[in-house]
N, C-alpha and C positions, 0 to 999 in steps of 0.2 A: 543422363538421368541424374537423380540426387548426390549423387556419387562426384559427379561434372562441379556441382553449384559451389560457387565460391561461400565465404561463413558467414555471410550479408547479401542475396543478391535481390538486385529492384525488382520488383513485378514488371510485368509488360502494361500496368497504368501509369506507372512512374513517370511523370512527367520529363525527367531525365536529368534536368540541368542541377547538377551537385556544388555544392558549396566547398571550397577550397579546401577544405578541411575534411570533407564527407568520407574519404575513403580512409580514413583511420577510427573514423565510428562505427563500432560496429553493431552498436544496440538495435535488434531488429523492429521494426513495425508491421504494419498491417499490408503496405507498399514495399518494404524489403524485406525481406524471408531470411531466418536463420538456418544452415544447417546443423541436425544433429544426427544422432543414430539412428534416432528414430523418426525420422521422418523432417520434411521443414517445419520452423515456426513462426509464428506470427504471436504480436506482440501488440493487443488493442489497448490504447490508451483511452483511459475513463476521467476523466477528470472531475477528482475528487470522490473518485469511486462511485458515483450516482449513477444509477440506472432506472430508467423506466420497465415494465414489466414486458413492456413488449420488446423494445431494446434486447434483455434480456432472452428472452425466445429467439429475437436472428442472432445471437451470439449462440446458442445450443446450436442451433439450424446451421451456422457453417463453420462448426466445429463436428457435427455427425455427416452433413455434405461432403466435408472436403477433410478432415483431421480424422483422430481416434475416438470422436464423441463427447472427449471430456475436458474437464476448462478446468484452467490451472489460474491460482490468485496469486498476484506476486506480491512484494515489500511495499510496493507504490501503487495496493489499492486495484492494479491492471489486470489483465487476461488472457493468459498463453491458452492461442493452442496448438496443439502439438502430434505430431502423426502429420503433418501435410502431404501429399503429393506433390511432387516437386515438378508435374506438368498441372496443377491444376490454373495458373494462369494467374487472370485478375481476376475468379470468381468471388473470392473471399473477399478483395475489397469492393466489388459490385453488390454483396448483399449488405454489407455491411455501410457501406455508402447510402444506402435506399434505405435504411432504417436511421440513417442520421448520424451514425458512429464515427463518421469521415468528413468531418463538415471542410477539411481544407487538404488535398493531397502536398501540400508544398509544408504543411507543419503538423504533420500528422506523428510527427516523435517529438516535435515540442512541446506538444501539449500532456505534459507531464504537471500533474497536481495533485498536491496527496491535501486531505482538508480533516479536521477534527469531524470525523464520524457520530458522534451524540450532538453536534451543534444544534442548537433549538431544540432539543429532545430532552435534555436533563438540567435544564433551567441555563445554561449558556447562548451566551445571543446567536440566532442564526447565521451561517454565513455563504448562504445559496445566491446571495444577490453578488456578494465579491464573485464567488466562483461562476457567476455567469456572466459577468462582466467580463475577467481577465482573461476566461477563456475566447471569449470574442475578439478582445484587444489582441493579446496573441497571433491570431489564425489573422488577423488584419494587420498585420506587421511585418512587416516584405524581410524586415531586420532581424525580427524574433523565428524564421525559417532557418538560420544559419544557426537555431540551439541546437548544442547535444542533444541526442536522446538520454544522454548522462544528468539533465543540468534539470534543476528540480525546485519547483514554487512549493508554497505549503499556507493553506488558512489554516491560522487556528483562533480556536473561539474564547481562548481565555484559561482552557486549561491545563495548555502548555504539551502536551501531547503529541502535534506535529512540530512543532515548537523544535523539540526533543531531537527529531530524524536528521538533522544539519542540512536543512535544505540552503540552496544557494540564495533565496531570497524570501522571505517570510513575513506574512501578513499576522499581526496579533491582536486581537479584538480587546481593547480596556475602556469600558462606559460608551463614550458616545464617538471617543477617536478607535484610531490601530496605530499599532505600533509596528516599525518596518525596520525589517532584520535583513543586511546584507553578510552571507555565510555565517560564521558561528560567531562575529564580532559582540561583545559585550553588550556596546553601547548601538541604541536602537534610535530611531528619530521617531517620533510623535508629530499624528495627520489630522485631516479630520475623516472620519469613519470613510465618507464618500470617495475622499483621493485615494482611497488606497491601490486598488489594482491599477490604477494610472500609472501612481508611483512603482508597482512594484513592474509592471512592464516598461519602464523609462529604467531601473537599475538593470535589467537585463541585457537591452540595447547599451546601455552603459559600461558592463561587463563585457560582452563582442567587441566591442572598442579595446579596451582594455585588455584582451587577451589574443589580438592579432599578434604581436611579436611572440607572443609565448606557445601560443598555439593550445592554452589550459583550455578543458574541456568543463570544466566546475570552476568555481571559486575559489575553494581549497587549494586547488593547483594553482593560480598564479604566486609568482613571484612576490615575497611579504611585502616589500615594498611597492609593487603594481596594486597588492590587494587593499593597503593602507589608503592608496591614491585612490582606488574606486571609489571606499567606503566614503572618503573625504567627498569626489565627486557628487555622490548620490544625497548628500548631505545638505550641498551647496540649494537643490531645488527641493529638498524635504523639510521636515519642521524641526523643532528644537531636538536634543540627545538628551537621551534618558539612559542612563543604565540603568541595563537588566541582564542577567547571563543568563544562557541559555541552559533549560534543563537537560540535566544529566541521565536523567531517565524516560523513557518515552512509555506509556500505561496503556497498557490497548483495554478497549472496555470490557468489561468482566462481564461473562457468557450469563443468559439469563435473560430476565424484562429488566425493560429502563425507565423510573418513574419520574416524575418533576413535581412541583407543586398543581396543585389543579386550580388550575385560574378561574372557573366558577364558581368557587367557595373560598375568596380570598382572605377571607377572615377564620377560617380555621387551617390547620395543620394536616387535611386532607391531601392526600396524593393521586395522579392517573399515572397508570402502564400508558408511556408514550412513544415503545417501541420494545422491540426484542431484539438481543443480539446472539448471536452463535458464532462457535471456531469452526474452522472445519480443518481436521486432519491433516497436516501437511500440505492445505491448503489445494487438495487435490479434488474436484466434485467429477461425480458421474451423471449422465444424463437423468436419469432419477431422482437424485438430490438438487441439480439446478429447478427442476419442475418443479418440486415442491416449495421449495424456495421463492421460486416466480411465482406461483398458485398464491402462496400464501402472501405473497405482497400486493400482489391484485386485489385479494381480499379483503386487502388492509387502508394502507398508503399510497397503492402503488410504486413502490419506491426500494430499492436496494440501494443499500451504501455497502460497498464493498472496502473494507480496512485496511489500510497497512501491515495489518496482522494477520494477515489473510483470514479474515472474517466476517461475517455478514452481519448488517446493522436491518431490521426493518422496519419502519418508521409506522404506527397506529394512524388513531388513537387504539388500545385497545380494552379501555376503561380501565375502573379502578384494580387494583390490585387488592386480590386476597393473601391469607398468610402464604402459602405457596408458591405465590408469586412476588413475592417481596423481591426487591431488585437489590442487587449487591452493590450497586455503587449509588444508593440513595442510604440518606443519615434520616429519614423521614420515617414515620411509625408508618406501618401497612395498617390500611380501613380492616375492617373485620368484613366478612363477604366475599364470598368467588365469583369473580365475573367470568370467570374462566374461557375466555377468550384467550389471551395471554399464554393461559396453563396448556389448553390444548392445542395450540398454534406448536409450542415449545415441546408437548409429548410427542407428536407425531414428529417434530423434526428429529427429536432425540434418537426414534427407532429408526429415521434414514439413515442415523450412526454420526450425527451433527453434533459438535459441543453445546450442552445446554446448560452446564451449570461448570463451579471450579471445581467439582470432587473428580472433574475427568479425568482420566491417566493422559493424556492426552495433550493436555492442556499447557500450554506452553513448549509444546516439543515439534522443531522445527527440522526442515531439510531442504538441502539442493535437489536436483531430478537424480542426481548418483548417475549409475550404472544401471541396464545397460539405453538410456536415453543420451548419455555426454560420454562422448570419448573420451575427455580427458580424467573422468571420476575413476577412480583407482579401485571402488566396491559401490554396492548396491546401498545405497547407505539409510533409503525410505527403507528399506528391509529390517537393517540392521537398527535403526530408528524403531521403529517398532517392537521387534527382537527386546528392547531394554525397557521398552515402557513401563511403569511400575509408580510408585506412589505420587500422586504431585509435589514436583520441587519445587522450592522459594525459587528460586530464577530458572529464567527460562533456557533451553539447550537447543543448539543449534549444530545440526551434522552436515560437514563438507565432504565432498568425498575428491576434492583438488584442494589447496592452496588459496585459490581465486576466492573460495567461500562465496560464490553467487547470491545472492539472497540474504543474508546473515543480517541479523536486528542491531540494532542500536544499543546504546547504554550497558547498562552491567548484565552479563549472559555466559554462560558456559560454552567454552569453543571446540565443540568436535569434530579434528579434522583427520583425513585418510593419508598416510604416508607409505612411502614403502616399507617402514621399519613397524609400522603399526601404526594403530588410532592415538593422536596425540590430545588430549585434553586441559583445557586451559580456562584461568577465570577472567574472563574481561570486563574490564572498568572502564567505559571508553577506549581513553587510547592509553589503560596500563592494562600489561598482561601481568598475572601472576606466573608463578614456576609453573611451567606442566609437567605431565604423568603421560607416560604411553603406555600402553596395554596392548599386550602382542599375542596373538589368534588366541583369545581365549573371551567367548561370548557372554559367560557367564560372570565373569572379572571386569568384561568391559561395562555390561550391567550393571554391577555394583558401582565401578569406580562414579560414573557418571550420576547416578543416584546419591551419592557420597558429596559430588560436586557443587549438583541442584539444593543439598539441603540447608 
């Protein structure tokens, strides 16, 4: 039984034949199952977080078939679920294959793609056509099968967002080219818009080469010298160097509707709600709240974008915006008039208990699955996560309850991690930590401290 299964094992679709390296990866998929406490997992990779609405429905459907019902959003946009039966077989990639979710069993952890979530929605060029390009190139890549489930692309549209996450190769949208980012190097080569996902699946296979002796699973890991030689490689067939460093902060969209200019009134300062977006708690949904979710994008766009932030983007239109619905990350005056489309799309998600706006307590507070879902989490830490919630903090806090910190966000964040000595808290800068503070069994102290930290 579940108890038997090793912390990675194949489905019986797995086509079987592993890549030299495969048995030291243990990032699960949708074809290899994780164990946990609570049951196995499985790990659907979305590329670029896009979902259709129906899509969406057989992700609830073999997550209430075969798991605990509920779907988990992870850092990279994806969708755990969790509670498996550890006899339930190849059912989960049998539906999930029939709905389109599995378009290649041989690169079904490769296709890792995290994309700026507002692209074409808040006046940034779209970037749907890269991401259904490179997902193809990919899954047709007998080469790109040999990625990590660790090794991570990323489009962004220009405003630097996924940019931010240190993905191993990164497309960047400026005017009419992109700019291509291998790991967090400075300096960027400049294409023309169309070569891009070419080039970024040519650095990839470029990287595989480059990290047989070492056996690195990312970028980051090779040898500085291997990783100089890649960059230089990738150079050699891409366009001229540009520097540009890579941001230090990465900004998930602020909860709320998302306006742009309104391109049928080009000559005024009119704006439309050209999407709505929500957090969702710990990034954890129940059957109930996916439905509505999916209701409401059917209604809409058809269309979920699922965030890095574990958040949900939903694409309109949903006309103009009144004062109510002024969107937080537009510098654009709100029209006067409630279209109220927007407004009550975003009331009824609120009462599913959705983030709809920043005044959430909510908002920014992050966690691992804790106890008792991971054995190696030390406490319950969504609990205790909760337990502290209280005014919104200027940075965001994130609860480990190991070391590993599973999940844990980018750029500057507060680090709450489970020790046996106690909760250790820390401010992270990248890659500086400040001093930290432990706070030992005292829930009301670790409350404050952490509130103290955020502000």
């Amino acid at each position: 039984m579940l108890a038997a299964m090793p912390d990675s094992a194949p489905s019986p679709l797995s086509a079987g034949g592993t890549s030299p390296r495969d048995g030291g990866d243990a990032c699960p998929g949708t074809l290899r199952l994780h164990r946990a406490d609570d049951g196995a997992l499985a790990r659907v990779r979305i590329p670029g977080g896009v979902l259709s609405a129906d899509r969406a429905d057989a992700l609830l459907a073999v997550a209430g078939r075969f798991g605990d019902g509920e779907l988990h959003l992870t850092s990279r946009g994806n969708v755990q679920l969790r509670g498996l039966d550890a006899e339930c077989g190849g059912g989960p990639a049998e539906l999930l294959g029939a709905a389109g979710l599995l378009p290649s069993a041989a690169h079904e952890r490769a296709r890792n793609i995290v994309a700026s979530p507002l692209a074409g929605l808040d006046g940034s060029p779209p970037v749907g056509g890269w991401l259904s390009e490179l997902d193809s190139l990919v899954c047709g890549s007998a080469a790109a099968a040999a990625l990590s489930g660790r090794f991570l692309f990323a489009l962004d549209s220009g405003r630097g967002d996924v940019d931010a996450l240190g993905a191993d190769v990164t497309l960047i949208a400026e005017g009419g080219d992109c700019l291509l980012r291998v790991g967090a190097a400075d300096e960027v080569f400049r294409l023309p818009s169309a070569d891009g996902p070419r080039a970024a699946l040519l650095a990839a296979e470029l990287f595989l080469r480059a990290a047989r002796d070492s056996g690195a699973w990312r970028v980051k890991d090779l040898p500085d010298d291997v990783r100089t030689a890649l960059v230089r490689t990738v150079g050699v067939t891409a366009g001229p160097v540009v520097h540009r460093p890579r941001p230090r902060t990465a900004k998930a969209p602020a909860p709320g509707p998302v306006t742009a200019p309104d391109s049928s009134t080009p000559a005024t300062t009119a704006t439309t709600v050209t999407a709505i977006s929500v957090g969702v708690p710990l990034g954890r949904l129940v059957p109930a709240q996916w439905r509505l979710l999916t209701e409401t994008a059917r209604r809409y766009g058809n269309e979920l974008r699922l965030t890095p932030w574990r958040g949900i983007v939903i694409p309109g239109p949903f006309g103009p915006p009144g004062p109510s619905t002024q969107s937080a990350q537009s510098t654009q005056p709100a029209q006067s008039g409630q279209s109220g489309r927007a407004a009550e799309a975003l009331d009824a998600l609120a009462a599913a208990g959705l983030i709809t706006g920043p005044d959430s307590p909510w908002t920014g507070v992050g966690a691992c699955i804790g106890h008792p879902g991971c054995a190696k989490s030390l406490s319950d830490v969504r609990a205790e996560a909760g337990a502290a919630v209280g005014p919104v903090g200027r940075l965001p806090v994130y609860w480990s309850g190991c070391e590993r910190r599973c999940g844990h966000p980018h750029g500057e964040w507060i680090d709450v991690v489970v020790t046996p000595e106690g909760h250790r808290i820390s401010h992270v800068r990248g890659e500086h930590r400040d001093p930290r503070t432990v706070v030992r069994n005292d829930p009301a102290a670790l409350a404050s401290a952490v509130s103290g930290a955020r502000a």
